[in-house]
C-alpha positions as CSV (number, residue, x, y, z in Angstrom):
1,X,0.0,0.0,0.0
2,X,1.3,3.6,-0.9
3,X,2.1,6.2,1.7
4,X,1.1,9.9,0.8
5,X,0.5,12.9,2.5
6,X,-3.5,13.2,2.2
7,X,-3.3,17.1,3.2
8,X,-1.3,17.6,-0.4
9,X,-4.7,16.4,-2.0
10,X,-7.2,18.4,-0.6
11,X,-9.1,20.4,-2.9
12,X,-11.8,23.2,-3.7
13,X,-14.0,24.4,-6.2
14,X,-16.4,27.2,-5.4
15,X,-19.4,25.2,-7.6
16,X,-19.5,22.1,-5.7
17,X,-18.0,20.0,-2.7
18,X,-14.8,17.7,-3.5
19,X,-14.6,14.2,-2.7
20,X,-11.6,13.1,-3.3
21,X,-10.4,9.5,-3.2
22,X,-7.3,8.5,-0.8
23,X,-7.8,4.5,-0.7
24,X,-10.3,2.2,-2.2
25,X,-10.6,-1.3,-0.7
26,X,-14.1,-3.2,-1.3
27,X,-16.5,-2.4,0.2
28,X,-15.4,0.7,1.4
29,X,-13.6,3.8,0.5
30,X,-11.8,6.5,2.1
31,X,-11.8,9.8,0.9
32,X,-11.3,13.8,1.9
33,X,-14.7,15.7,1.6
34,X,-13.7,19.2,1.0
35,X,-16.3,22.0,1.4
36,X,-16.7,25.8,1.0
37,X,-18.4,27.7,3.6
38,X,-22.2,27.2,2.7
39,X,-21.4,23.9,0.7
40,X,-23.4,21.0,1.3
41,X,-22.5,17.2,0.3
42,X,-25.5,14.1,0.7
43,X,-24.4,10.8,1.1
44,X,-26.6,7.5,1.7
45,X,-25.7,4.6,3.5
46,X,-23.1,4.4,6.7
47,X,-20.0,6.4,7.3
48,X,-17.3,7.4,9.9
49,X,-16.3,11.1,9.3
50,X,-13.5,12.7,11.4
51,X,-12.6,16.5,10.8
52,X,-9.3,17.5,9.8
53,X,-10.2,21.0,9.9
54,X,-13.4,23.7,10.0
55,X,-16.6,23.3,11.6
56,X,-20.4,22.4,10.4
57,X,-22.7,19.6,11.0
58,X,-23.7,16.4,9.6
59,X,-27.9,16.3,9.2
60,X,-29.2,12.8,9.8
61,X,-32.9,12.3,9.8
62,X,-34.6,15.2,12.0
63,X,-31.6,16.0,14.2
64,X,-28.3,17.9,13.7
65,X,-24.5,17.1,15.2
66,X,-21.8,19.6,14.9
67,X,-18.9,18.4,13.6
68,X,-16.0,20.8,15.2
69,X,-12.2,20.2,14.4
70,X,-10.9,16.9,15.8
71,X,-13.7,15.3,16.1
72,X,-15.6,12.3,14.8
73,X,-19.1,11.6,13.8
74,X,-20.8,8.8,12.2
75,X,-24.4,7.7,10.6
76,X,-25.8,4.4,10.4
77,X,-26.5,2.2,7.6
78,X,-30.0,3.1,6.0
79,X,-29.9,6.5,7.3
80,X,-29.2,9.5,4.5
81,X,-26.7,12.0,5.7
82,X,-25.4,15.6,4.5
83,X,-22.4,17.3,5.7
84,X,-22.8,21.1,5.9
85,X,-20.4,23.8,6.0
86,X,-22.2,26.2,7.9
87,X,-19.2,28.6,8.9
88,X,-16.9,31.1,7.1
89,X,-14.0,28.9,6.6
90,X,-13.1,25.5,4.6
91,X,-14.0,22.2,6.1
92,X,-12.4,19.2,5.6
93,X,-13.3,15.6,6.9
94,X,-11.2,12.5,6.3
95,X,-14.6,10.0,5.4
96,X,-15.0,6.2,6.1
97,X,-17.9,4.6,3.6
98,X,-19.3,1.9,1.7
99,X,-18.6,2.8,-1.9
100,X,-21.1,1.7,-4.3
């Protein structure tokens, strides 16, 4: 397996969120999620996010947890999920999830 520095592929784009993939090993994938402030990114099925840097919230059903810098979050299988980047300044998560 390669060794990389992940921070050298983060990446933006003011029209959409980037989900760049680090690793691929079936069934799951790991990738950087890369938003703008006010970006949003849905995703179906489980997944283990841990931020890397920036703040917003992940949106599962009817409730809300913030995602702050440092920390981890995750959604369970069946559920549908979206990361938001509520703040002023980029958020990135290193993501965990089943690719399809």
């Amino acid at each position: 397996m390669p060794s990389f520095n992940a921070i050298e592929k983060v990446r933006f784009n003011s029209a959409r969120p980037q989900r760049v993939q680090l690793y691929r090993c079936d069934p799951f994938a790991c990738d950087l999620l890369c938003l703008e402030p006010e970006q949003e990114f849905v995703l179906t099925g489980p997944a283990a996010c841990y931020v890397i840097t920036g703040d917003g919230s992940l949106q599962v059903a009817k409730r809300a947890e913030d995602l702050r810098m440092c920390h981890f979050a995750s959604s369970d299988a069946g559920e549908s999920h979206t990361v938001v980047n509520s703040s002023e300044q980029r958020l990135v998560l290193l993501m965990v999830s089943q690719h399809a």
